[in-house]
N, CA, C and O of each residue as an XYZ file, in Angstrom:
512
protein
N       3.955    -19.014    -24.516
C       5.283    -19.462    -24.893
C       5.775    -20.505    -23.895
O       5.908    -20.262    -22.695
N       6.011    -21.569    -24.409
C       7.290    -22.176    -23.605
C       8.492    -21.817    -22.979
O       9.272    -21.001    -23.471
N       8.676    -22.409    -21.883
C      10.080    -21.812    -21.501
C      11.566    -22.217    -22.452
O      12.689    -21.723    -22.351
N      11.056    -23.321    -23.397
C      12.495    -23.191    -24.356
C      12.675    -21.797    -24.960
O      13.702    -21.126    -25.065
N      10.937    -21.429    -25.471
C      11.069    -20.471    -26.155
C      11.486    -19.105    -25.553
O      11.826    -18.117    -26.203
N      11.392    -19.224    -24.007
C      11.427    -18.198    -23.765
C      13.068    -17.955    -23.814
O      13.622    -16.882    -24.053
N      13.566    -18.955    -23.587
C      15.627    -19.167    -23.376
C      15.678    -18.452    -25.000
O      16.024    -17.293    -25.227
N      15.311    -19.305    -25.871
C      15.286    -18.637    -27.278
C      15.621    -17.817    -27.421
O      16.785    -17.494    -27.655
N      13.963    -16.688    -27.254
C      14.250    -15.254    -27.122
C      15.071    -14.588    -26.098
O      15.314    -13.386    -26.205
N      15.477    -15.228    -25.194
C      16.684    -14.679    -24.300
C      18.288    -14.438    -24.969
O      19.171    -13.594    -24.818
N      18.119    -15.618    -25.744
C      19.602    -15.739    -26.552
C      19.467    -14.547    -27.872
O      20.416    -13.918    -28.339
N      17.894    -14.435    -28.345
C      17.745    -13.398    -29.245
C      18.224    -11.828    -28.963
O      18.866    -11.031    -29.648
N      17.536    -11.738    -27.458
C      17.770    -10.657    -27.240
C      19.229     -9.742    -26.429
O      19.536     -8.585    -26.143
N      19.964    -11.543    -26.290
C      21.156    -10.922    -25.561
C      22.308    -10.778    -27.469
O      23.533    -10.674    -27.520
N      21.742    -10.808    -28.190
C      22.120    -10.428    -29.565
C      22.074     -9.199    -29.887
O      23.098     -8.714    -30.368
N      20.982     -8.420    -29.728
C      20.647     -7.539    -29.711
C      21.714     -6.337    -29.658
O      22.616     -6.731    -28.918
N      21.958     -5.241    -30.051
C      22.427     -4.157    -29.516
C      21.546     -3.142    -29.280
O      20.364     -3.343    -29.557
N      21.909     -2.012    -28.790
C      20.692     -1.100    -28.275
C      19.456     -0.744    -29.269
O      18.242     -0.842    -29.090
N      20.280     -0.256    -30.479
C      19.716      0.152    -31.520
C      18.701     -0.904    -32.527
O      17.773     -0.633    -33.289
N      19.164     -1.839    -32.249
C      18.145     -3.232    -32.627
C      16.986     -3.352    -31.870
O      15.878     -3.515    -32.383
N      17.213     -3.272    -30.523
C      15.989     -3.392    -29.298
C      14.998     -2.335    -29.367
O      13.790     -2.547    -29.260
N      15.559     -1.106    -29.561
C      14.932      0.143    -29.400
C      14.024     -0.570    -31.020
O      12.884     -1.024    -30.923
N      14.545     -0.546    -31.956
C      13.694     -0.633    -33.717
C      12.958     -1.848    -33.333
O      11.928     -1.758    -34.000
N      12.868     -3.268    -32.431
C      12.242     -3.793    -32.303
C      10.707     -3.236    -31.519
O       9.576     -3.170    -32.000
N      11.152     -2.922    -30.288
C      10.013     -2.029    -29.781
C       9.338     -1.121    -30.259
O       8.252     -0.772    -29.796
N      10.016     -0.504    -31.471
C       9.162      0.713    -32.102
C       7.982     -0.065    -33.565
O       7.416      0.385    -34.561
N       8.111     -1.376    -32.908
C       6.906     -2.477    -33.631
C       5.856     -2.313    -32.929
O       4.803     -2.794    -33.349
N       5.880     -1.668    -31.814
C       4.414     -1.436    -31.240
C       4.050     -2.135    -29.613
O       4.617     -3.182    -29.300
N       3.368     -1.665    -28.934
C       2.932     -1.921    -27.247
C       2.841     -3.979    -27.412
O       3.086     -4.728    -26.467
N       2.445     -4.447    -28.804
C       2.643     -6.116    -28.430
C       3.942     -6.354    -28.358
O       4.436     -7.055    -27.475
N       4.711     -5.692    -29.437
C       6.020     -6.630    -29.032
C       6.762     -6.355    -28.140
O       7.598     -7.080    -27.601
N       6.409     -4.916    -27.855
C       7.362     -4.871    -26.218
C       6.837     -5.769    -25.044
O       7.490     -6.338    -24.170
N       5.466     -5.745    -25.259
C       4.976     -6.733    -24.291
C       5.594     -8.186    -24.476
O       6.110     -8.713    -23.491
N       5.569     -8.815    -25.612
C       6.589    -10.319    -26.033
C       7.794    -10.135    -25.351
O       8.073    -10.999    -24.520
N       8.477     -9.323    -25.490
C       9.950     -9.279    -25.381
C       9.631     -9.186    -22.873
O       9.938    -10.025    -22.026
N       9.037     -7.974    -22.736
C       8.724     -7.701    -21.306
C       8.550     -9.515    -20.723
O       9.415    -10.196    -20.173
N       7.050     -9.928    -21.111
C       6.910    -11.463    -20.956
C       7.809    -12.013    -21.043
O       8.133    -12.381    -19.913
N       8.580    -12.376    -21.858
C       9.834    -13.352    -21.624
C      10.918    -13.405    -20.554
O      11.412    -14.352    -19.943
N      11.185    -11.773    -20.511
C      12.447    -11.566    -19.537
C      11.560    -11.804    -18.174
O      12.119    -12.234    -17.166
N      10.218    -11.521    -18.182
C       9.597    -11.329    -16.827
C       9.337    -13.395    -16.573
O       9.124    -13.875    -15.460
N       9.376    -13.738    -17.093
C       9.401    -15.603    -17.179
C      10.825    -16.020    -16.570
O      10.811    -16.940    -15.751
N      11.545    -15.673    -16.760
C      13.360    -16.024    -16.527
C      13.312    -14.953    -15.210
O      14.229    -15.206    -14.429
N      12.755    -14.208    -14.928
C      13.244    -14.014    -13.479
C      12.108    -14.614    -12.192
O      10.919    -14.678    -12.501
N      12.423    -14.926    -11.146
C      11.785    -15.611    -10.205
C      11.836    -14.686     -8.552
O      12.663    -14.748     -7.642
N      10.843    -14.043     -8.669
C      10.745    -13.029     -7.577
C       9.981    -14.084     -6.203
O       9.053    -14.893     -6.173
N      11.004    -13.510     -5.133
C      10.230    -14.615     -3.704
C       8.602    -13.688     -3.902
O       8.209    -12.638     -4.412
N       7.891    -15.172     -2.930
C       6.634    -15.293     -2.566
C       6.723    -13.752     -2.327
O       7.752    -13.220     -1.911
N       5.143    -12.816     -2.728
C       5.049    -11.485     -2.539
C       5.439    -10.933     -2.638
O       5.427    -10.184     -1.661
N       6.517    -10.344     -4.102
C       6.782     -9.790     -4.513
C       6.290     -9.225     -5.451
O       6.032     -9.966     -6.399
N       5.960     -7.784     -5.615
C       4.883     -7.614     -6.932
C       5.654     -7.110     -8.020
O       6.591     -6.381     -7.694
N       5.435     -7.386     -9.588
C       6.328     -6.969    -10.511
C       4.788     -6.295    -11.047
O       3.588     -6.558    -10.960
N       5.869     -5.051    -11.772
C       5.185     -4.378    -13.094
C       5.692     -3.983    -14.062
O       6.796     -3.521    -13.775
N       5.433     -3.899    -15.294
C       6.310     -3.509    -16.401
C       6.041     -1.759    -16.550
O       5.082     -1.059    -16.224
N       6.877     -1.557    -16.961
C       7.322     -0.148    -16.858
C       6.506      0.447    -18.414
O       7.125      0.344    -19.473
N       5.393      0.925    -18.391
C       4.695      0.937    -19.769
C       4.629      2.214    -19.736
O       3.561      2.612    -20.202
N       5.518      3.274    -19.278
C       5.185      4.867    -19.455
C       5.176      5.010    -20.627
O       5.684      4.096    -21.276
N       4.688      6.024    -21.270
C       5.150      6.978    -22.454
C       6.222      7.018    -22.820
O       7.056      7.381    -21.990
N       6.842      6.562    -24.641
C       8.416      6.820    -24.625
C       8.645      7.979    -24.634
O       7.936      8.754    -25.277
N       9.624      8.352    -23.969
C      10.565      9.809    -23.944
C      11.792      9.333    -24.290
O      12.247      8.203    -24.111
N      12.500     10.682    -25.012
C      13.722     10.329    -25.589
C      14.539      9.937    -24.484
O      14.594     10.348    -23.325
N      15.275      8.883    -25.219
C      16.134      8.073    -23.910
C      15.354      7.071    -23.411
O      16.142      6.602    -22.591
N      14.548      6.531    -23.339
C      14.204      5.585    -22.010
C      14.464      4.606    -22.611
O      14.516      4.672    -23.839
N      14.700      3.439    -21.969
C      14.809      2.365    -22.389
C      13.413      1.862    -22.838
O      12.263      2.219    -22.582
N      13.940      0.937    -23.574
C      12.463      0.223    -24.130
C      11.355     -0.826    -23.548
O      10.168     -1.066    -23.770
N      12.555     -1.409    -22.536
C      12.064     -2.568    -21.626
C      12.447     -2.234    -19.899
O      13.597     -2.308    -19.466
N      11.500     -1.940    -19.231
C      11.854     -1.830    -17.914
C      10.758     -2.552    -16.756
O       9.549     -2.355    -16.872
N      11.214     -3.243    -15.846
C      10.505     -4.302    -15.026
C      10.919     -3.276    -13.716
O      11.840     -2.489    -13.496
N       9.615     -3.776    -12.921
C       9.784     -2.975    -10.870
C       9.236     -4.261    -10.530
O       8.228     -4.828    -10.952
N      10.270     -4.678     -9.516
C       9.589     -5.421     -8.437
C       9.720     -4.817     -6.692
O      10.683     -4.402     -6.048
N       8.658     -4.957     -6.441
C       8.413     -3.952     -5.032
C       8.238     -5.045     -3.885
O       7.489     -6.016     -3.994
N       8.849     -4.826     -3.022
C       9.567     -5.799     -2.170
C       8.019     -6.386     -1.415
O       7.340     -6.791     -2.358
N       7.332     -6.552     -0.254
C       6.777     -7.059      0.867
C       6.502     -5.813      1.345
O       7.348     -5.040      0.894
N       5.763     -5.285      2.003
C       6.396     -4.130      2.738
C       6.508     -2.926      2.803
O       6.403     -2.044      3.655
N       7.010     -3.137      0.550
C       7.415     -1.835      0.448
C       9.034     -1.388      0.443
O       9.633     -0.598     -0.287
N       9.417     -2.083      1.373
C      11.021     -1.586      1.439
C      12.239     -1.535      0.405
O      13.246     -0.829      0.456
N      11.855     -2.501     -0.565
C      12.686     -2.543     -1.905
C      12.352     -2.450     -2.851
O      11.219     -2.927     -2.924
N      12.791     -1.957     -4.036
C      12.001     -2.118     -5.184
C      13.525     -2.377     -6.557
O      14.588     -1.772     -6.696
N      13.079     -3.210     -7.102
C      14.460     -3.607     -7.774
C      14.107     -3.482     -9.207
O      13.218     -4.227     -9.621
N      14.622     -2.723     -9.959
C      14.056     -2.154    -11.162
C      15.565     -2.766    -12.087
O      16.730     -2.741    -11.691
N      15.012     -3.301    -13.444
C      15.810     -3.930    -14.390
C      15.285     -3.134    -15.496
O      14.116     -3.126    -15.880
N      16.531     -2.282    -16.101
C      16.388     -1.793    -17.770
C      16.825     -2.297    -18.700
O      17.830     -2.917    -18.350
N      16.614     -2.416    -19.925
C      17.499     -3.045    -21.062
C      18.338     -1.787    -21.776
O      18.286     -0.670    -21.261
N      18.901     -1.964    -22.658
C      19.883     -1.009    -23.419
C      18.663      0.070    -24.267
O      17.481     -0.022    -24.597
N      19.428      0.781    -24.335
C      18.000      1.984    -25.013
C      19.522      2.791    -25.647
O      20.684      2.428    -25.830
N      18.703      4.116    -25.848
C      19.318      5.423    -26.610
C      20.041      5.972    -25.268
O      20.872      6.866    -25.428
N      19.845      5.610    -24.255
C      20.467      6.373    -23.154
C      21.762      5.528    -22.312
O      22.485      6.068    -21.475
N      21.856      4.153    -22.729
C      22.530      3.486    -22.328
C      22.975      1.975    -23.366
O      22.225      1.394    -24.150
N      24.029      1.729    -23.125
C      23.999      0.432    -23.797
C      23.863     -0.655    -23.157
O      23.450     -1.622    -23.797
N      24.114     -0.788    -21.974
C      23.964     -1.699    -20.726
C      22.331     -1.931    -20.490
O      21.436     -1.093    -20.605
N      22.222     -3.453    -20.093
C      21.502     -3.235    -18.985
C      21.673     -3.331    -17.788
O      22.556     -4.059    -17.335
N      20.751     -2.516    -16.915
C      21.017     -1.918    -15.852
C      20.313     -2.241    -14.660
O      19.402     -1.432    -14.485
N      20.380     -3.117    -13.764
C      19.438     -3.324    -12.311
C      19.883     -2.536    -11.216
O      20.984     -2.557    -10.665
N      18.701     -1.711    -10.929
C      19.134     -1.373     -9.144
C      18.848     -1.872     -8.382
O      18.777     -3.009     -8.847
N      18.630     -1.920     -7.588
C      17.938     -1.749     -6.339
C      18.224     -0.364     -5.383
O      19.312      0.197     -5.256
N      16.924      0.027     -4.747
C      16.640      1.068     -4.034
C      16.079      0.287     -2.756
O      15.558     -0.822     -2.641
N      16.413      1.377     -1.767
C      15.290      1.622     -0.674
C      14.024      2.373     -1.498
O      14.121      3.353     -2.237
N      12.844      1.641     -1.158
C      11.665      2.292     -1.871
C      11.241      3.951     -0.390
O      10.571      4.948     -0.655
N      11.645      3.765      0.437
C      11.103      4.719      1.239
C      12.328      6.385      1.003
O      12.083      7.577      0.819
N      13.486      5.657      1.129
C      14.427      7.292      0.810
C      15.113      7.172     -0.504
O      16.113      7.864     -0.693
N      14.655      6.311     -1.500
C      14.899      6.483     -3.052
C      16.450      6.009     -3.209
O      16.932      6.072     -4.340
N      17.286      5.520     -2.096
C      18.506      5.829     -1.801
C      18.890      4.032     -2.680
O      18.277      2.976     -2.526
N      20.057      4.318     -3.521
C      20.402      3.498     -4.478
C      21.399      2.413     -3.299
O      22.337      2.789     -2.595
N      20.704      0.746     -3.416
C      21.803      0.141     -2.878
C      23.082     -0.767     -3.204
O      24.130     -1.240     -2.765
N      22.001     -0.633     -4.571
C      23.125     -1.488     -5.730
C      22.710     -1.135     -7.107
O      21.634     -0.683     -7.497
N      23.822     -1.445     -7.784
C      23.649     -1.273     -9.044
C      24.472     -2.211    -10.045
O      25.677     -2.357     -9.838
N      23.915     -2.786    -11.016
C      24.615     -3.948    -11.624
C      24.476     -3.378    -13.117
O      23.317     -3.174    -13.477
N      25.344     -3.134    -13.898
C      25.256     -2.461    -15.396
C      25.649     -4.435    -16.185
O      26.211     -5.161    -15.365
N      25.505     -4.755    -16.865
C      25.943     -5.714    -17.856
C      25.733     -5.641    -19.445
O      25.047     -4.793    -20.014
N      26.424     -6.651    -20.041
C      26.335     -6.404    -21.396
C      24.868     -7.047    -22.049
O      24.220     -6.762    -23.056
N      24.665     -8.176    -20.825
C      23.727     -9.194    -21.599
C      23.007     -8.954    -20.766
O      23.394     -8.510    -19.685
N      21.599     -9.216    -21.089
C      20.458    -10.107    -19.604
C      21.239    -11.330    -19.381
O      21.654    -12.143    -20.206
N      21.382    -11.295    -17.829
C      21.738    -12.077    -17.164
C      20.402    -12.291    -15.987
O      20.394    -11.656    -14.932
N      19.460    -13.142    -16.308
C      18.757    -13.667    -15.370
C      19.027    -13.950    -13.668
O      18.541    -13.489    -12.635
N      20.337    -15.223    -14.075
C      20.717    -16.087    -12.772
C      21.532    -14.850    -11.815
O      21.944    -15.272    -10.734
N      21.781    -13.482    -12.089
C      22.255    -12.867    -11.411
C      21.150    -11.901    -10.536
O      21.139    -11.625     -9.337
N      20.351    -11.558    -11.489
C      19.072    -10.639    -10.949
C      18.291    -11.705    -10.136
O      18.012    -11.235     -9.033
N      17.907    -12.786    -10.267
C      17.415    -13.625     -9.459
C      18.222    -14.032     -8.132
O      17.587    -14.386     -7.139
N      19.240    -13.994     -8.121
C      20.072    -14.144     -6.890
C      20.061    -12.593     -6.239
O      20.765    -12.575     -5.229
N      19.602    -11.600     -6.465
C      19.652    -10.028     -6.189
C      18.222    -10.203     -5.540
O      18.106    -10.148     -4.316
N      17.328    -10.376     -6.219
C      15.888    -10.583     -5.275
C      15.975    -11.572     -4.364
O      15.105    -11.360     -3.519
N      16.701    -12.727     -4.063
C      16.288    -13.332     -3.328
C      17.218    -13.000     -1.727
O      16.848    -13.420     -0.631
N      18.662    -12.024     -2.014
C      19.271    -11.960     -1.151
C      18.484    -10.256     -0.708
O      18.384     -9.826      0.442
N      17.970     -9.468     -2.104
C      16.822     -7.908     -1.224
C      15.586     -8.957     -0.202
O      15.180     -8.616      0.909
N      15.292     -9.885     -0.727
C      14.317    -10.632      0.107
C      14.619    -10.961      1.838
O      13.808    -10.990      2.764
N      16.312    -11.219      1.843
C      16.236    -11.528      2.754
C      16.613    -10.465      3.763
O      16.730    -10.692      4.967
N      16.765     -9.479      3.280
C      17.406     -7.843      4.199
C      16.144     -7.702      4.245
O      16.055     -7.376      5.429
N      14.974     -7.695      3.820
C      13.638     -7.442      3.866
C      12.595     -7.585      5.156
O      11.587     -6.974      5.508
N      13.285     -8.599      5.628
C      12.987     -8.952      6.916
C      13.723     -8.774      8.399
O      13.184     -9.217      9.413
């Protein structure tokens, strides 16, 4: 995909309500992966940061789309959910990865990229 396309599906999915996202994902492990890829394109994690998509088993409630990025180190890990059955928000934390201990938390209506990207780059710099 292109990155127009990926803005595209950004504008698609900030359309979305929970219950739309969740019936999209229940299209199967590709399209959550389409939808994961895109949002994971629009965010920009500093040098050595490792991301993974959150591909557990659904259980009732989970969101459908969930990203970890794990700091350098180890010391942070900043996890982004989308709206599911358990929430309508999406939801970024950030943790200390060593005492699980929550240091922020950002709920919104939309994906907001330019905000989670300014969140990794300022966990980046407590990192050191």
């Amino acid at each position: 995909m292109t990155r127009k396309e990926y803005r595209y599906l950004l504008k698609e999915i900030n359309t979305m309500n929970s219950l739309e996202l969740n019936a999209w994902i229940q299209r199967g492990d590709t399209e959550r992966h389409v939808l994961t890829t895109a949002l994971m394109n629009l965010l920009h994690p500093p040098e050595g940061w490792i991301v993974s998509e959150g591909v557990i088993k659904e259980r009732e409630g989970a969101p459908p789309i969930r990203l970890h990025y794990l700091s350098p180190g180890s010391d942070f890990c900043l996890s982004v959910y989308s709206p599911g059955l358990s929430s309508k928000n999406w939801v970024t934390t950030l943790m200390s990865a060593h005492s699980s201990e929550v240091k922020f938390e950002l709920q919104t209506e939309k994906f907001q990229p330019e905000i989670i990207n300014s969140i990794l780059k300022t966990a980046d710099r407590m990192n050191y």
